[in-house]
GUVOMAR-976932 format. One line per 2 residues: number of its first residue (from 1); their letters; for each residue x, y, z of N, C-alpha, C. Coordinates in steps of 0.02 Angstrom, whole numbers. Layout:
GUVOMAR-976932
NUM) a) X Y Z X Y Z X Y Z ~ ...
end
This chain:
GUVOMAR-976932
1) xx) 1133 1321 -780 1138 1248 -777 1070 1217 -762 ~ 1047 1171 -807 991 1138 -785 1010 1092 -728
3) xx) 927 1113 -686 936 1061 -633 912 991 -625 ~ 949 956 -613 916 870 -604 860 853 -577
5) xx) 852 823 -608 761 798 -625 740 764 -561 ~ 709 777 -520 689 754 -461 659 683 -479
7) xx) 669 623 -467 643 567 -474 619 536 -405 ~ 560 497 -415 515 480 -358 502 412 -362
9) xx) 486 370 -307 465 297 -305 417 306 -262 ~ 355 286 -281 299 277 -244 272 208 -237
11) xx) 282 158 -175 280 104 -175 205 80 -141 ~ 163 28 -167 139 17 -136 160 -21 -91
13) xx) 105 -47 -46 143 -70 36 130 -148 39 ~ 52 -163 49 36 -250 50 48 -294 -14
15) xx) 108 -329 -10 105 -381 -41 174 -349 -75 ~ 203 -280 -68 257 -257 -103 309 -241 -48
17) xx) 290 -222 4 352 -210 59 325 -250 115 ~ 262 -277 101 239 -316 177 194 -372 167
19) xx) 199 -426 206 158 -482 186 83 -458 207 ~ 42 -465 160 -9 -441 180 -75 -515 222
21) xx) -75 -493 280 -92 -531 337 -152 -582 321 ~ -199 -534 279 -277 -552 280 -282 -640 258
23) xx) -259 -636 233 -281 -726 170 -248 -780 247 ~ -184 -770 276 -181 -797 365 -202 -805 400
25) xx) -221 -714 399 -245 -713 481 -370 -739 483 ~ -377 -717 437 -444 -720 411 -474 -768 433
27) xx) -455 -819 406 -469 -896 413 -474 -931 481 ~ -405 -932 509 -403 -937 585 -442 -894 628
29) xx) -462 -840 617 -476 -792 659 -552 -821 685 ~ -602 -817 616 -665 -808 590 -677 -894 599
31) xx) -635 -965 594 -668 -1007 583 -681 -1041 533 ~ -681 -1001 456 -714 -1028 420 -649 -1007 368
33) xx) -646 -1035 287 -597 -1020 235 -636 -974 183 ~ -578 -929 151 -596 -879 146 -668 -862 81
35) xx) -674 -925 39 -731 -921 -1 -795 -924 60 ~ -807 -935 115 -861 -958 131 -877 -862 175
37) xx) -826 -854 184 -787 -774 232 -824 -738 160 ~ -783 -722 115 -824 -690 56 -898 -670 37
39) xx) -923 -722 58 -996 -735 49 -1025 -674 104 ~ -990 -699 162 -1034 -652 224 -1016 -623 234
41) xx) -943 -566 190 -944 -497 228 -951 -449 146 ~ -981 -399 189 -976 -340 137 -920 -313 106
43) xx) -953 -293 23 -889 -281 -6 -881 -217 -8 ~ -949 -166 24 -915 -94 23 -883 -83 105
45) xx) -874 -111 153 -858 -93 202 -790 -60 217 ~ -731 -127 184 -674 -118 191 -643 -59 161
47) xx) -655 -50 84 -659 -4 33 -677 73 65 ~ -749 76 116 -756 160 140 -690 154 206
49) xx) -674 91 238 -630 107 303 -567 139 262 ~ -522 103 208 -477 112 191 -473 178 136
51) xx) -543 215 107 -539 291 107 -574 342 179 ~ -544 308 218 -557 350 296 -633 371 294
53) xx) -684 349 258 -744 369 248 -786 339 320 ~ -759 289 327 -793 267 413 -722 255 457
55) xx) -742 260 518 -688 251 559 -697 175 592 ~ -652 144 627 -643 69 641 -688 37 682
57) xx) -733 65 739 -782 62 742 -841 62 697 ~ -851 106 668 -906 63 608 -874 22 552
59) xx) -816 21 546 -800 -39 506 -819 -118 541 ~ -805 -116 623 -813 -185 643 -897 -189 624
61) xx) -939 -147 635 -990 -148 647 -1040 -179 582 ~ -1008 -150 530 -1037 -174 480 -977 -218 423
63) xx) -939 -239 437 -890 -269 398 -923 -346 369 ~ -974 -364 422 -1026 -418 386 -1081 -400 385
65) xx) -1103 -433 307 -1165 -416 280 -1240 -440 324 ~ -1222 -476 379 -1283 -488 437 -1263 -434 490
67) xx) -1232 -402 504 -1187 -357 545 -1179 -402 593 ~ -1167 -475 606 -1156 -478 664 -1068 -464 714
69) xx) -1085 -496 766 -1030 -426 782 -980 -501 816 ~ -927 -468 814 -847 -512 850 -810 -432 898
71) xx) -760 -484 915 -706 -438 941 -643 -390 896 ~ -684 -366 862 -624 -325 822 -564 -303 848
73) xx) -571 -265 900 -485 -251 922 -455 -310 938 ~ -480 -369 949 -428 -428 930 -430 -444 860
75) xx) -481 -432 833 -451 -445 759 -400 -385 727 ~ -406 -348 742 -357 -308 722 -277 -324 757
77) xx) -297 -338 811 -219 -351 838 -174 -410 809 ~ -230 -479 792 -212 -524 746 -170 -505 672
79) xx) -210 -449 651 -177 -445 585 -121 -389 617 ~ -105 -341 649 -31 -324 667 1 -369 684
81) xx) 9 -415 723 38 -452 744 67 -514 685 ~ 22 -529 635 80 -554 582 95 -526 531
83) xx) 93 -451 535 134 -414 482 215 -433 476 ~ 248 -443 409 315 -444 412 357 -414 351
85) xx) 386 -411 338 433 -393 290 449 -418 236 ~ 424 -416 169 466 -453 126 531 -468 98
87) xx) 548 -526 83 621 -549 88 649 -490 46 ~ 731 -447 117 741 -409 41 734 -330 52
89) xx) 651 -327 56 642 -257 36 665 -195 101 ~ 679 -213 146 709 -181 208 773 -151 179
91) xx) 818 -198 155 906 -179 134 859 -122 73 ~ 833 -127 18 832 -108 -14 798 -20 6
93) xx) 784 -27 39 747 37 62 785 75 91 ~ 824 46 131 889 64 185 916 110 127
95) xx) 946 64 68 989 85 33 985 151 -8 ~ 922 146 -26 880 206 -73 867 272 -20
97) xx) 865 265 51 843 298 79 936 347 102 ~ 993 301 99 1038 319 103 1065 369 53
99) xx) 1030 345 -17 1044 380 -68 1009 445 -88 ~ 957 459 -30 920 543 -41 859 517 -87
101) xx) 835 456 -125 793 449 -159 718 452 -129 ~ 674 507 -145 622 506 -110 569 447 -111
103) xx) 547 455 -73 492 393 -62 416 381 -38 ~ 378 372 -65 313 362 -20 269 294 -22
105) xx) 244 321 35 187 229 36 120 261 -1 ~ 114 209 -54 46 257 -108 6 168 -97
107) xx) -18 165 -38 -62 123 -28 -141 118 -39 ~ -165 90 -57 -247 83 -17 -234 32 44
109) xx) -251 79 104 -282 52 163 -295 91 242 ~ -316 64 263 -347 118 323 -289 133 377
111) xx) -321 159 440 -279 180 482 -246 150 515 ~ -262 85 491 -208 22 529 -154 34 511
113) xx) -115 57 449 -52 95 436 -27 122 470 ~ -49 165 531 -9 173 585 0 131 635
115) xx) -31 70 634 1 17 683 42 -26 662 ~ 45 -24 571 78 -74 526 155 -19 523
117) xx) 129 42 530 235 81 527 230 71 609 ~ 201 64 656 231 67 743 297 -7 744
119) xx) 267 -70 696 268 -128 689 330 -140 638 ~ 319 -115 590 378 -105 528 421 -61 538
121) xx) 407 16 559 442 51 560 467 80 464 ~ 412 59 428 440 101 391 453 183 353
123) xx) 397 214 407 398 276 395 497 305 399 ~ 538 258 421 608 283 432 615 279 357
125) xx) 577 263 309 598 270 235 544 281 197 ~ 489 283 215 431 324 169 385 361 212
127) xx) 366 413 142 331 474 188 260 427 153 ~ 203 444 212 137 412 203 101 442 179
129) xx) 101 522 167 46 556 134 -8 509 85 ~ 17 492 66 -32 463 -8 -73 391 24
131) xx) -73 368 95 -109 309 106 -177 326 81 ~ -216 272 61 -297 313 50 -339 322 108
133) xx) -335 300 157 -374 339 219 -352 411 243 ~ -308 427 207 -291 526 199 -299 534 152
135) xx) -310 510 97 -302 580 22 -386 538 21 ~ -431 497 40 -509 474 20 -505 447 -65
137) xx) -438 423 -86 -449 403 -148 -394 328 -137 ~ -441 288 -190 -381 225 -172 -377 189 -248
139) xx) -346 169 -265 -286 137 -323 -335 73 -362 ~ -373 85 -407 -342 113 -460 -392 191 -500
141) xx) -415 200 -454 -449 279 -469 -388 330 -492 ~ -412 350 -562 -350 407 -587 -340 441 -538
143) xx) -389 473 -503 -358 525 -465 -309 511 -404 ~ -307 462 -384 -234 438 -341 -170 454 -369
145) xx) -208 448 -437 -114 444 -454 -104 527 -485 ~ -158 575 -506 -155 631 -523 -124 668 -421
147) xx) -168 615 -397 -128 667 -318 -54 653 -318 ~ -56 574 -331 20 527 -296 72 588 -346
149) xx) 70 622 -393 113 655 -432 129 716 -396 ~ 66 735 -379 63 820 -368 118 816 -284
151) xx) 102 770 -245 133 755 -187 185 735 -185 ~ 210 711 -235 280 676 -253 330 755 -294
153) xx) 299 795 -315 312 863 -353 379 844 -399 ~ 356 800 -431 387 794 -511 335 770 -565
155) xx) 376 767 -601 317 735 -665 296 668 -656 ~ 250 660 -712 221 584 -707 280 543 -713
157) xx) 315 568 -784 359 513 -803 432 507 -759 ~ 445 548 -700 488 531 -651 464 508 -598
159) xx) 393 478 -599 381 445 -547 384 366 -579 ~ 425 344 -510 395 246 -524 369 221 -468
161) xx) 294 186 -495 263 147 -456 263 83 -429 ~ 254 58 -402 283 -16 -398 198 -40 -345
163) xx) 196 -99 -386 140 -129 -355 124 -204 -356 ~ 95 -238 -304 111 -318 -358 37 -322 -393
165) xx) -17 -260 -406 -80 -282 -441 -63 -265 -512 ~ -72 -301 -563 -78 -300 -651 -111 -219 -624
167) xx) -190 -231 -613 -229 -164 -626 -198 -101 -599 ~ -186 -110 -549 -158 -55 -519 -93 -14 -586
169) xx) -60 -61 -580 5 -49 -628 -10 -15 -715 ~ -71 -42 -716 -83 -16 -791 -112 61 -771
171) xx) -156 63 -732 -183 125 -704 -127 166 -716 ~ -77 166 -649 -13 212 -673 19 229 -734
173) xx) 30 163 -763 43 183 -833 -8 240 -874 ~ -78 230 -887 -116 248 -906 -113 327 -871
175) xx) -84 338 -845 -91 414 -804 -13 452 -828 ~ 31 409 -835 86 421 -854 158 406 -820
177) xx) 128 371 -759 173 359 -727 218 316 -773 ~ 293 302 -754 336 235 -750 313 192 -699
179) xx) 277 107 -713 235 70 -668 291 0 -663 ~ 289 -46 -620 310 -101 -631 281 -140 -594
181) xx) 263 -200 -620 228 -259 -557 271 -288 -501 ~ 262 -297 -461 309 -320 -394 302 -393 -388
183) xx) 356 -446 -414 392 -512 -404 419 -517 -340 ~ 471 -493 -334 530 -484 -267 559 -426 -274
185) xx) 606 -433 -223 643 -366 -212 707 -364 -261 ~ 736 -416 -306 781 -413 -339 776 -397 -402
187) xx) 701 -411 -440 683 -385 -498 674 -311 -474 ~ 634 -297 -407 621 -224 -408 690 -164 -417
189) xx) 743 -202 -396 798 -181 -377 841 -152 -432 ~ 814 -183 -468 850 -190 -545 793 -139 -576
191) xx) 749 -144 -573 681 -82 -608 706 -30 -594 ~ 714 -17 -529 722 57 -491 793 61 -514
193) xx) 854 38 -529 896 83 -536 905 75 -626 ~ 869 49 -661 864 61 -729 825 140 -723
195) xx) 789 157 -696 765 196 -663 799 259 -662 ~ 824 257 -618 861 309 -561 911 325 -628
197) xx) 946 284 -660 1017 301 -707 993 307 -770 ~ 919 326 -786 912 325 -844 916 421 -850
199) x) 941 436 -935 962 501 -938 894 550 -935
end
């Protein structure tokens, strides 16, 4: 008897299972709105924190392009503190997670992920392997998604990705994944079990 095809959902996390804080918390934090914020911080900083290439200390340190310096562990606590849930995707996870359907967080972002699952709690429904501050690769680099497969241990085309970036989503496609852009949780809802029941 052939055996059933292991199928996988690899979700990303900001902006797909969680409001992602920054464009909020940024502004208030720093003073200023976020085109003027743009200007003065570096654009490789965030990018090496969130492939674990520097640790959070030299991220505060150089996160602006004058390095000057603030209170980062309050900025960091700012952005845990308005992490939340998108409408929705909690039941839906619950539900999938009831159903044995495997799952992972195939994010780019740093080790704040463990203060964002202390906060969410959603490691009770995805395994994190694939954040990019552990695997040093982040989305839309092929090789995320050549790992996100090998870690997920099915094929491309039984994996589905879900993301709310166009690029990201074509990436997957382009690798072979099944990709879909992230609206809400009711279109996703409907993806994933076209999904799940397809032969």
């Amino acid at each position: 008897m052939t055996e059933p095809r292991r199928r996988v959902l690899l979700w990303d996390v900001m902006d797909t299972l969680v409001v992602d804080p920054f464009r909020e918390v940024m502004p208030t934090f720093f003073g200023m709105d976020l085109n003027a914020l743009g200007a003065l911080m570096s654009r490789k900083a965030w990018p090496a924190f969130e492939r674990g290439e520097i640790d959070e200390a030299t991220y505060f340190a150089t996160a602006f392009i004058d390095q000057r310096t603030f209170d980062g562990p309050a900025f960091r606590e700012a952005m845990v503190d308005a992490y939340r849930l998108i409408p929705g995707v909690e039941t839906l996870l619950a539900e999938l997670t009831d159903r044995g359907v495997p799952m992972f967080g195939f994010s780019n972002y740093s080790s704040w992920y463990l203060r964002l699952d202390e906060r969410m709690e959603l490691s009770r429904f995805l395994d994190w392997q694939l954040v990019s501050c552990r695997t040093g690769l982040r989305k839309p680099d092929a090789l995320s998604y050549r790992r996100a497969v090998n870690v997920a241990a099915a094929a491309p085309e039984d994996c589905l990705f879900i993301d709310d970036r166009e690029v990201n989503v074509e990436a997957a496609r382009e690798s072979g994944l099944v990709a879909h852009r992230f609206v809400d949780s009711e279109a996703a809802r409907k993806v994933i079990e076209d999904f799940l029941s397809a032969p």
